[in-house]
C-alpha positions as CSV (number, residue, x, y, z in Angstrom):
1,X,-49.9,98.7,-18.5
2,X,-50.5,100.2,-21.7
3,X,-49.5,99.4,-25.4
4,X,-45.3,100.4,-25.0
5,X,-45.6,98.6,-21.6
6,X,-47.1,95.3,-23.2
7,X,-44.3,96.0,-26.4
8,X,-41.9,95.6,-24.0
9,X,-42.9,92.8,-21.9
10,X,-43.2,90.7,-25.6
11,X,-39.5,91.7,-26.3
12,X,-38.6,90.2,-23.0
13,X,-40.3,87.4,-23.2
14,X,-39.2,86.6,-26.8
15,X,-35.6,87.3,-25.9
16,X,-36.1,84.7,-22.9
17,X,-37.3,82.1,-25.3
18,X,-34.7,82.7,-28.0
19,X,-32.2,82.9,-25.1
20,X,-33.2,79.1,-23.7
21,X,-33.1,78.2,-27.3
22,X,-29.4,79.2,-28.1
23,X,-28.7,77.8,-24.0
24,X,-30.1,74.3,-24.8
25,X,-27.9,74.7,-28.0
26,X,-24.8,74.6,-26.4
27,X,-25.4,71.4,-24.5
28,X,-23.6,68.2,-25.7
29,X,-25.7,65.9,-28.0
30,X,-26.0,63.2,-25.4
31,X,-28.3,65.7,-23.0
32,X,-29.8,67.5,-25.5
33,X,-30.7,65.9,-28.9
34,X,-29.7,68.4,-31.8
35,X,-33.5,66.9,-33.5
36,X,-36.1,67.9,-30.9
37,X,-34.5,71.5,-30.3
38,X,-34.9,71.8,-34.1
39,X,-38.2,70.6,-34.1
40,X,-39.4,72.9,-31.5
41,X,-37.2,75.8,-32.7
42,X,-39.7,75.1,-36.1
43,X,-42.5,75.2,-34.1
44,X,-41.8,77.9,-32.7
45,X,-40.5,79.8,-35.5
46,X,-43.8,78.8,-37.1
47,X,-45.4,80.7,-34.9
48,X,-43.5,83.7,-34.8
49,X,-43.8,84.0,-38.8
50,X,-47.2,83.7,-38.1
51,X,-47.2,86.9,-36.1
52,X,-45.3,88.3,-38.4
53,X,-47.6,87.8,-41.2
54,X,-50.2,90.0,-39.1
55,X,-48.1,92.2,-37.8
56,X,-46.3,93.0,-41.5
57,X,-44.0,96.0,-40.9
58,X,-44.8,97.1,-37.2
59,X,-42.3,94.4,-36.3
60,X,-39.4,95.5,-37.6
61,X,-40.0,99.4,-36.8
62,X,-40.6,98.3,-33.1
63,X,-44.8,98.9,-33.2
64,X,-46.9,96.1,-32.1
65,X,-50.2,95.7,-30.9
66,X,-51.9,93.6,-28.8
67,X,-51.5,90.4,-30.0
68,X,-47.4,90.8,-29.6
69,X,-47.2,90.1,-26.2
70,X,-50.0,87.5,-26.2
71,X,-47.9,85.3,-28.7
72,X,-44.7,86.2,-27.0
73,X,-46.4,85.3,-23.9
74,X,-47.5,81.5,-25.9
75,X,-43.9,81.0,-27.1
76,X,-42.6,80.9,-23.1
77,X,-45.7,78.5,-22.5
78,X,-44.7,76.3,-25.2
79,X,-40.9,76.5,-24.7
80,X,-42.0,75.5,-20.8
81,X,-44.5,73.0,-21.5
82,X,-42.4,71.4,-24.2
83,X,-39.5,71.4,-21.3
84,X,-42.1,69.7,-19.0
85,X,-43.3,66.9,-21.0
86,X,-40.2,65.7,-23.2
87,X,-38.7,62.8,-23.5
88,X,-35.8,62.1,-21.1
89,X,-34.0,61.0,-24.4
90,X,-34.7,64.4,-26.1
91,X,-33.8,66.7,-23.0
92,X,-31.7,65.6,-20.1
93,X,-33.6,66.4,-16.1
94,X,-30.7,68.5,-15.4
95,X,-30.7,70.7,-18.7
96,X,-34.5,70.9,-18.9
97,X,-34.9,71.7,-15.5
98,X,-31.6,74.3,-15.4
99,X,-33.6,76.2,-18.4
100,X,-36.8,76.2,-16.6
101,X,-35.4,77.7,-13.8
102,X,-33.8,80.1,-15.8
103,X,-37.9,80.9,-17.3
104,X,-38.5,81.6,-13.1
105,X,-35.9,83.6,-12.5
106,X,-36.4,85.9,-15.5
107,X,-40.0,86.1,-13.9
108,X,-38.9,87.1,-10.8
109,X,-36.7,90.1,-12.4
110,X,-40.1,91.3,-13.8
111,X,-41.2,94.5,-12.4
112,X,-44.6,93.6,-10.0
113,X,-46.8,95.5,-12.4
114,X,-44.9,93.4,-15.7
115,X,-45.7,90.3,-13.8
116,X,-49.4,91.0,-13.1
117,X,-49.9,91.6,-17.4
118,X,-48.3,88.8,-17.8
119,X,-50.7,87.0,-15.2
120,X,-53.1,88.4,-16.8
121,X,-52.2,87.3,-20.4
122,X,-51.6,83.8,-19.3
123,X,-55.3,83.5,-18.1
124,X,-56.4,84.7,-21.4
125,X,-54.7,82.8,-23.3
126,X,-55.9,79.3,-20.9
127,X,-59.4,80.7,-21.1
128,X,-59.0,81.0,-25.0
129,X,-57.4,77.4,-25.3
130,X,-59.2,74.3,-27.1
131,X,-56.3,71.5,-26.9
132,X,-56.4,70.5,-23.3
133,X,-52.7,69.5,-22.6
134,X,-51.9,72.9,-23.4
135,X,-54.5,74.6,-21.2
136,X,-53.8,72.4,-18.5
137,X,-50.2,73.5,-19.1
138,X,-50.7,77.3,-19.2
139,X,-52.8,76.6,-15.8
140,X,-50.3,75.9,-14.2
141,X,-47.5,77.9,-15.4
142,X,-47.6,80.8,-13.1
143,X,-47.6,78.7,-10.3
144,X,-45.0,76.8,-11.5
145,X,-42.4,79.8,-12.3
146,X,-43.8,81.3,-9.1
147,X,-45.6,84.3,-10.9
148,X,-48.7,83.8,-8.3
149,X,-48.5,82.7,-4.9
150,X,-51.0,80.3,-2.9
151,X,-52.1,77.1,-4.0
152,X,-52.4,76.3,-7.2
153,X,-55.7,76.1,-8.9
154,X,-57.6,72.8,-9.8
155,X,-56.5,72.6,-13.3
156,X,-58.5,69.2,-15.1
157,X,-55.8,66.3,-15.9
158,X,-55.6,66.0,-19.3
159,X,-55.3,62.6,-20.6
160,X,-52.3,63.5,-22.6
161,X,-50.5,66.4,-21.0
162,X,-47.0,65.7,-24.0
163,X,-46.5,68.9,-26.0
164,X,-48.0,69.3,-29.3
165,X,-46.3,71.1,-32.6
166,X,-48.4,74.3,-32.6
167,X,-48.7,74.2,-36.2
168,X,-50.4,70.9,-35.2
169,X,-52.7,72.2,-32.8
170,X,-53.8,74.9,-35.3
171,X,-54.5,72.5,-38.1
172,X,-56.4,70.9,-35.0
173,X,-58.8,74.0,-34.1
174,X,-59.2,74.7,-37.8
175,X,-61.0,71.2,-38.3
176,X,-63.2,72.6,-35.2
């Protein structure tokens, strides 16, 4: 797809993520508690000043390399998984479910080449990742937001499939 291709695909996906954020934001107290959207906002603002630190000023003049769209591409997965796996009392059904369909649909505008990167990304990053919740979680994504069709691949139960902080996991794979 190429490097603008894969620049814009990250914005997208970034502006989906910050766009479910601000969504689940607006919902009253008692369906979404105002403490778990911070703490995965953090999380995910972690990350994203993470990419930032390696990126330095490419960011903000619109450059990025390869690794933009990859983290872009692990901020959906961890906004979905995090959807997935939380707490009824943290997220409502209705307003998790409403913001993951939001995820599919954005997928589905995605042009077919756009969606096979991002395929492809997702596979690489699940290939790539140690914590097994998480890659059990990125296995089944595509399927999930109907990115591929068919049946969906046999993706090994984890034992604990709840999302993890990723700051967490990195502190994790650094002890690896």
């Amino acid at each position: 797809m190429g490097t603008d291709g894969d620049a814009v695909l990250a914005g997208l996906l970034r502006g989906v993520v910050a766009d479910s954020l601000a969504w689940l934001g607006e919902y009253p107290e008692d369906q979404v508690d105002a403490g778990a959207l911070a703490a995965i906002r953090q999380s995910l603002d972690w990350l994203s000043q993470q990419l930032q630190a390696r990126q330095g000023d490419r960011l903000e003049s619109g450059v990025m390399d390869e690794t933009a769209l990859k983290v872009s591409a692990e901020l959906f997965v961890d906004l979905s998984w995090w959807l997935d796996t939380c707490p009824d009392e943290e997220v409502e059904p209705n307003a998790a479910v409403s913001v993951l369909e939001n995820g599919t649909t954005f997928t589905y505008e995605l042009s077919d080449q756009q969606r096979g990167r991002l395929v492809e990304v997702l596979g690489e990053i699940g290939a790539a990742e140690r914590h097994e919740g998480r890659r059990h979680a990125v296995c089944r994504l595509p399927f999930a937001i109907g990115l591929v069709d068919g049946e969906e691949p046999e993706c090994e139960m984890p034992v604990a499939r709840e999302w993890v902080r990723l700051e967490d996991r990195a502190d994790d794979q650094a002890k690896i």
